[in-house]
C-alpha positions in Angstrom: -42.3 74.0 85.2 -45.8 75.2 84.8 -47.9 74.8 82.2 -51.4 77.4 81.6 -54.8 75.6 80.8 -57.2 77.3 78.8 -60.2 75.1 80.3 -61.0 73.3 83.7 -63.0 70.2 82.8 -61.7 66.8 83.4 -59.1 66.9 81.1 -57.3 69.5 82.6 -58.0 67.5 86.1 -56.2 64.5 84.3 -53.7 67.0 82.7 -52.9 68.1 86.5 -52.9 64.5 87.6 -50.4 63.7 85.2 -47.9 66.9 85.8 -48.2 66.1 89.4 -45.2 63.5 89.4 -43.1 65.2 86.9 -43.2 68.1 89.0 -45.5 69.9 86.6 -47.2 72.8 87.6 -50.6 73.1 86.0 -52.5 76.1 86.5 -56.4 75.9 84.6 -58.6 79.0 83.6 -62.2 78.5 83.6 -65.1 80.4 84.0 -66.8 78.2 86.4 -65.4 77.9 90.3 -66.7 74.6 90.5 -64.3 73.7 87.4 -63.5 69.7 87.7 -59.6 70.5 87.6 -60.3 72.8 90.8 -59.0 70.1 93.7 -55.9 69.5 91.9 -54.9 72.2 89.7 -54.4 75.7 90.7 -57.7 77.3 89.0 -58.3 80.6 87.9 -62.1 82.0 87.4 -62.4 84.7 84.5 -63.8 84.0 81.1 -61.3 83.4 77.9 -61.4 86.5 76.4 -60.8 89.0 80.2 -57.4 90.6 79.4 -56.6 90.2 83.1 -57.4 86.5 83.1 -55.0 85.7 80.5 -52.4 87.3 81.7 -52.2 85.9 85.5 -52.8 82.3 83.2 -49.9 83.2 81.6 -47.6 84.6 84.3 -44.5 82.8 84.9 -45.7 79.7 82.6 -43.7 78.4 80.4 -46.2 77.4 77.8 -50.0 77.7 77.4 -52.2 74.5 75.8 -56.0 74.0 76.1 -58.5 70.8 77.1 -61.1 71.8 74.6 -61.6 72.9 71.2 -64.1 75.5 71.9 -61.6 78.3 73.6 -61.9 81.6 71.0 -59.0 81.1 68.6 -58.5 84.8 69.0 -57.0 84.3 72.8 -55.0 81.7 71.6 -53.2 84.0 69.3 -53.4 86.6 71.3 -51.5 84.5 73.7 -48.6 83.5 71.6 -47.8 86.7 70.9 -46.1 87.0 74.6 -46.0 83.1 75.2 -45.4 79.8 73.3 -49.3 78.3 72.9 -49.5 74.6 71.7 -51.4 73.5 69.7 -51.2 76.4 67.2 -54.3 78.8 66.7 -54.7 77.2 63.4 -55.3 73.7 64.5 -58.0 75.3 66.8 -59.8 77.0 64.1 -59.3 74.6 61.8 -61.2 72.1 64.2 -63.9 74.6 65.0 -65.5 74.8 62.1 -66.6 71.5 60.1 -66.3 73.0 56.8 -62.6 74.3 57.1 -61.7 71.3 59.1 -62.9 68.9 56.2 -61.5 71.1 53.8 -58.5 70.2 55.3 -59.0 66.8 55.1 -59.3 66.6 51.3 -56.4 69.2 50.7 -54.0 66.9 53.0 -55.7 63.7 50.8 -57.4 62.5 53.6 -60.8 60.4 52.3 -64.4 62.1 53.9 -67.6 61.3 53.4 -68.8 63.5 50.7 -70.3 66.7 52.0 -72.1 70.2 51.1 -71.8 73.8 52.4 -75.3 74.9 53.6 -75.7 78.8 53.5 -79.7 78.9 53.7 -82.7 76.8 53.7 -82.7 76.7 50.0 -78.8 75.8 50.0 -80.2 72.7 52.0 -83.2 71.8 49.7 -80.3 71.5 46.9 -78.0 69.8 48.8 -80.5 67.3 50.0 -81.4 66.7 46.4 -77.6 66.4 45.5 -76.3 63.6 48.1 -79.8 62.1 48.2 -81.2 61.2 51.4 -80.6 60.3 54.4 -78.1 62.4 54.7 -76.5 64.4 58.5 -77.1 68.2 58.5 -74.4 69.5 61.0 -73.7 72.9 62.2 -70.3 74.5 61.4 -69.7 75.3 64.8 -70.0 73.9 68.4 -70.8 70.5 67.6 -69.7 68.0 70.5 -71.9 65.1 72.0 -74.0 64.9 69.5 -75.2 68.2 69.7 -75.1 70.4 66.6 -76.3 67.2 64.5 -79.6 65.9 63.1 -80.3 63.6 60.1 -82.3 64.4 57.5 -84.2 61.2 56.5 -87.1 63.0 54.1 -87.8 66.2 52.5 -90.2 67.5 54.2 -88.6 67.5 57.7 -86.3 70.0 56.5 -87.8 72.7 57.6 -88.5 71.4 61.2 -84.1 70.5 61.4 -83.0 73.1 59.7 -85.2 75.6 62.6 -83.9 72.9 65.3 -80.5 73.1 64.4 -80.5 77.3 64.1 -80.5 77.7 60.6 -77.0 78.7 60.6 -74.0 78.0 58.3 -73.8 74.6 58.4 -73.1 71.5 56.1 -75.4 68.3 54.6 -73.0 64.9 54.5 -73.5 62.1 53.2 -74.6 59.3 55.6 -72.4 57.0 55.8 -73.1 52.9 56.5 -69.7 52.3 58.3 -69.0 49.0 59.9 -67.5 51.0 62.8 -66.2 54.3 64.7 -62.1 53.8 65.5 -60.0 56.6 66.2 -56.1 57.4 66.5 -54.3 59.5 69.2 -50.9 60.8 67.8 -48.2 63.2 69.9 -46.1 65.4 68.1 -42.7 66.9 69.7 -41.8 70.6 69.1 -39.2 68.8 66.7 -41.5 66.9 64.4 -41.3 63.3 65.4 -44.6 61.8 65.7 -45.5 58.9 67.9 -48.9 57.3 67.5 -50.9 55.0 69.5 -52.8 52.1 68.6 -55.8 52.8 66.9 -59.5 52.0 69.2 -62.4 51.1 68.4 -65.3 53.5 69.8 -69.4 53.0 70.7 -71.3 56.2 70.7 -75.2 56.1 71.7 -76.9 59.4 71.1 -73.8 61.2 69.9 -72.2 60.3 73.4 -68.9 57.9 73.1 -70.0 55.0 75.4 -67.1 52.3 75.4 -63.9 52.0 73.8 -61.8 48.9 73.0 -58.3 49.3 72.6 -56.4 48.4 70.9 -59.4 48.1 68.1 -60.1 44.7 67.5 -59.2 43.3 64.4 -57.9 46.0 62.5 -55.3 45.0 59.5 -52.4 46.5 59.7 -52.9 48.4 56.5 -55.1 50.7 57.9 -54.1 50.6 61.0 -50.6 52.4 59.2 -53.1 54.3 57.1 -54.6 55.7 60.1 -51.1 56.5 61.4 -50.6 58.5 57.9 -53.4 60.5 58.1 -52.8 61.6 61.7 -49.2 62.6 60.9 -49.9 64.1 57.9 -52.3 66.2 59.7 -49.8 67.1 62.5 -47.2 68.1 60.1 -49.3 70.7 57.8 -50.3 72.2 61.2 -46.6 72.4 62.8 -48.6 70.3 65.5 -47.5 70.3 68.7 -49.3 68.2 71.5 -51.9 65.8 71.5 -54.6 65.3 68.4 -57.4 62.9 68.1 -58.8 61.7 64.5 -62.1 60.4 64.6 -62.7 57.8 61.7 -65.2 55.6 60.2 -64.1 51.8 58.6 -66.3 51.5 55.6 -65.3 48.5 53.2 -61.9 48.1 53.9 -61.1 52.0 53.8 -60.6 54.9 56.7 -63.0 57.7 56.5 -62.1 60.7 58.2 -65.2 62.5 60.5 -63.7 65.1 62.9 -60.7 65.7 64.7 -59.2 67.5 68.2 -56.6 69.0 69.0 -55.8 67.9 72.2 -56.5 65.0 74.5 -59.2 63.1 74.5 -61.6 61.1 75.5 -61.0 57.8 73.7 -57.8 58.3 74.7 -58.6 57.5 78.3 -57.6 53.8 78.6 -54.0 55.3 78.1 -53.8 56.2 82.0 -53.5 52.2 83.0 -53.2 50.9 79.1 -50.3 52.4 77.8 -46.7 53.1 78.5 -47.5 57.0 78.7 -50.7 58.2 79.3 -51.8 60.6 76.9 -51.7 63.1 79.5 -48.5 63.0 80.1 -47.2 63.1 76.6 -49.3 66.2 76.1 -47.6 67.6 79.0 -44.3 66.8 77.3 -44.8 67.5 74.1 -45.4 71.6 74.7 -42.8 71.6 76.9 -40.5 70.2 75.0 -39.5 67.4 76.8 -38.8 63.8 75.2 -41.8 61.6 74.5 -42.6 58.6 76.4 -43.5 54.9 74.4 -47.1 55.1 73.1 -46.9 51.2 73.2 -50.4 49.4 74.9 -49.9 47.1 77.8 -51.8 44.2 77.0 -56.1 44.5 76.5 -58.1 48.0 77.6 -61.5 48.7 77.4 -63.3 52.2 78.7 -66.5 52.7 79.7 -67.9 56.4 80.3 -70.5 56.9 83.1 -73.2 59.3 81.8 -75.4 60.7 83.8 -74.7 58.5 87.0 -72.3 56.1 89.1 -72.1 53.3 90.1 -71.0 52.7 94.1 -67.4 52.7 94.0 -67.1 49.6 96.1 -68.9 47.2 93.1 -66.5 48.9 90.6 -63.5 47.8 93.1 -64.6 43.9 93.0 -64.0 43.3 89.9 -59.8 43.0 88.9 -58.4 44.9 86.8 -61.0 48.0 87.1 -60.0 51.3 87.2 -62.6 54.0 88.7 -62.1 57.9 87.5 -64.2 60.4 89.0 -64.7 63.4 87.9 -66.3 66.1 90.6 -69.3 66.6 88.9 -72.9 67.2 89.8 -75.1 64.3 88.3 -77.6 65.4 85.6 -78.7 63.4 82.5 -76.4 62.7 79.8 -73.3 64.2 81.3 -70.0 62.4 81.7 -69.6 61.9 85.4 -66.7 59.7 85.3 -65.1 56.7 83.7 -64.2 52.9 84.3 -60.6 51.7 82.4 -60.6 48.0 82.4 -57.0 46.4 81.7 -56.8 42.7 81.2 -53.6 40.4 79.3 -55.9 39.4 77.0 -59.4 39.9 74.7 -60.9 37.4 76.6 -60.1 38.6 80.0 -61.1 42.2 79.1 -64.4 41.2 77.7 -65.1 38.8 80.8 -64.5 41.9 83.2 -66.6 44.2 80.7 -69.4 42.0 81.4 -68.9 42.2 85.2 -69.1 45.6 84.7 -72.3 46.1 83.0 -74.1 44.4 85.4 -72.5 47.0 88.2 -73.1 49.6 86.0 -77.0 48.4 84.7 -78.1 46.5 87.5 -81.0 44.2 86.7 
């Protein structure tokens, strides 16, 4: 079986990792030859939108998925005119764009924080004086790591972030005082059923998810079924296929829906040594059809992401139950270099090994 990548980051080196047993075949375009999946997929370098790229991507697959929401929607429907392509085009456009995507949201009932399309700085000046401020002004498109974002806490910065941000199409929400950032990872077979893992909590500093907890601490069961609704829901409107993330905020005893992605992700990570099935994996068999594996956690995970350095491999191997993923990459400031998954029986355990880790990581 081989499966086509649009995308060679580290989730297509993790998407690689996890086909390798199965004896999946991944094959990853990219337009970089340094492309993280390089050393363990095969890896074709061409850009997303070369004719001749896409079709040796697609030659003798069996089905074409992606590792980021930023491919060109076009390709993927230009793709599944000759090959199945999961996720649908749709879920990628829908995602690319924050006013469709929270469109979507409120047409599939799914709560947001209350939001404004922004044209023009004048369409901003209204909007401001609509929702009140502080409010976030986000771009429409090409907003990941906190990029694409700025809040707006007076009036008369808005001139200043609505230059810094482009002055394109974009949208003014309402900030919201949440007590916390969870999100849900659902899989959806080619025949509808839906399996969902547990919900996590998430810490992001500067836009950049930090540390996850899974599963989320403390989480009633009524939302964590609510969050379980929402996801499906979403999957299902879509004719979903793969892997899709929902990003929410817990404000007063209700879900809040911020973003979503359609495919794997990165608070998904403590699946690898946390779950039953890696997310990966279930990607990999959910677009090829194959039967999905138990989304069920094994015991207590936490992930922490390394940005921008790492720490030496042998102080991450001292302390049990650590798990060190590497990704390939150059260091540079504020980029995701790799990624600890600690696993533990218990809360306790976990946050005892977390600490252990912090001072590897931020050595006094």
């Amino acid at each position: 079986m081989i499966v086509g990548v649009l995308g060679g980051g580290q989730l297509g080196r993790m998407l690689a990792m996890a086909g390798h047993p199965l004896g999946i075949h991944v094959r990853c375009l990219d337009p970089s030859p340094t492309a993280p999946a390089g050393p363990l997929a095969e890896l074709l370098v061409g850009c997303y939108d070369d004719p001749h790229s896409l079709a040796k991507l697609a030659d003798d697959a069996d089905v074409i998925t992606y590792e980021f929401e930023n491919v060109p929607a076009e390709t993927a429907r230009m793709l599944a005119t000759r090959i199945a392509v999961w996720p649908p085009a749709a879920a990628l456009e829908a995602a690319q764009d924050r006013l469709a995507e929270k469109t979507l949201f409120r047409q599939l009932d799914i709560p947001t924080p209350v939001f404004v399309p922004v044209e023009s700085r004048a369409d901003l000046e209204a909007a401001a004086a609509r929702l009140g401020l502080p409010a976030m002004l986000k771009t429409r498109r090409l907003g990941y790591d906190g990029k694409g974002q700025a809040i707006l806490r007076v009036a008369h910065d808005a001139d200043r972030i609505w230059q810094a941000l482009g002055g394109v199409p974009s949208l003014l929400e309402a900030l919201v005082p949440f007590e916390r950032e969870l999100s849900i990872l659902a899989v959806r077979a080619r025949d509808g059923v839906v399996h969902c893992y547990p919900p996590v909590e998430n810490l992001h500093r500067n836009g950049i998810l930090r540390r996850v907890l899974a599963p989320a601490p403390s989480l009633k069961p009524k939302l964590v079924a609510r969050a379980e609704q929402y996801a499906a829901r979403l999957m299902d409107a879509l004719d979903y296929v793969g892997v899709l993330a929902l990003e929410l905020f817990e404000q007063g005893g209700e879900l809040l829906a911020n973003e979503m992605a359609p495919r794997v992700h990165n608070s998904g990570h403590w699946t690898i040594e946390g779950a039953e099935t890696s997310q990966f994996e279930n990607h990999l068999r959910a677009v090829l059809g194959l039967p999905l594996g138990s989304t069920n956690a094994r015991g207590h995970s936490a992930v922490v992401n390394l940005i921008g350095s790492v720490p030496r491999t042998q102080d991450v191997l001292t302390i049990d139950g650590a798990h060190l993923h590497l990704y390939g990459k150059a260091a540079r400031p504020g980029r995701k270099l790799g990624h600890v998954t600690i696993t533990a029986d218990g809360v306790e355990q976990r946050d005892s090994r977390l600490i252990a880790l912090s001072r590897v990581i931020n050595p006094s």
